[in-house]
C-alpha positions, 0 to 999 in steps of 0.5 A, a space after each residue: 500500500 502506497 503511503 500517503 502525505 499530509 501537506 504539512 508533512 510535505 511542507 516540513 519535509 521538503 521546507 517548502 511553503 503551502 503556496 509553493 506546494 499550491 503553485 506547482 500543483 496548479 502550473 502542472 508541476 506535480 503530478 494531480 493531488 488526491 484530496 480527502 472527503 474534508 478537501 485536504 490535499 493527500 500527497 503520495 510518494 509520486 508527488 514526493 520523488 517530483 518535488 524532489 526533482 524539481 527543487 533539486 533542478 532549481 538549485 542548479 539554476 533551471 526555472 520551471 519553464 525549463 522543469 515543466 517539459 522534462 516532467 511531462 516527459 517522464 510522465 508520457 510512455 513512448 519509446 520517443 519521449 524516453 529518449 528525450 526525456 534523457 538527452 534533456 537531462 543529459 544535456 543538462 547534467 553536461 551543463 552542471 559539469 561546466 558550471 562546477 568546472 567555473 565553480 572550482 575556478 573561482 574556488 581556487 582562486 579564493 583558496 590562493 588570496 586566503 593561502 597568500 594573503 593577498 587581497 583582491 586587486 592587490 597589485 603593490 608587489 607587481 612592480 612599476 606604476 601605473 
């Protein structure tokens, strides 16, 4: 038996907010919610693995215009959409390769000012005048 989820647990779980949780529900993000005979959104461990992708997704930069196809994609099931549904991910997983390629960059660079001691900008060892 599947195991379902108050939208307080969800809410906790991910730190999310109630609009938030709302909004992608009604963008199309996730997957229909079930409700209870009092109207109480019901979540199930679909809706848990979605909205771990999403905000997993969102944290690399991607907006939910970029999200929302891919998610659909998963959802439909052709032999086509499969495919695409993983050259989008791929091509993007590459895209994250380059961003932590900058990211070390930057990384390392601030690694030799704090090991040096010298700051940003500081050319009074370079030699000559300007």
């Amino acid at each position: 038996m599947a195991e379902n989820y108050k939208m307080k647990e969800i809410m906790e779980h991910f730190k999310v907010s109630e609009d938030t949780l709302r909004y992608y529900e009604k963008i199309g993000l996730l997957p229909p919610v079930g409700r209870k005979n009092n109207g109480h959104r019901i979540y199930n461990s679909s809706h848990m693995e979605t909205l771990r992708m999403i905000l997993c997704l969102k944290k690399t930069g991607m907006s939910l215009q970029e999200i929302k196809p891919i998610l659909q994609l998963q959802l439909e099931d052709s032999s086509t959409s499969t495919i695409e549904w993983q050259e989008r991910l791929c091509d993007y997983q590459k895209k994250i390769e380059q961003q932590q390629q900058e990211l070390q960059q930057i990384w390392d660079m601030i690694e030799m000012k704090l090991q040096t001691g010298r700051k940003f900008g500081d050319f009074s060892n370079a030699g000559g005048s300007a």
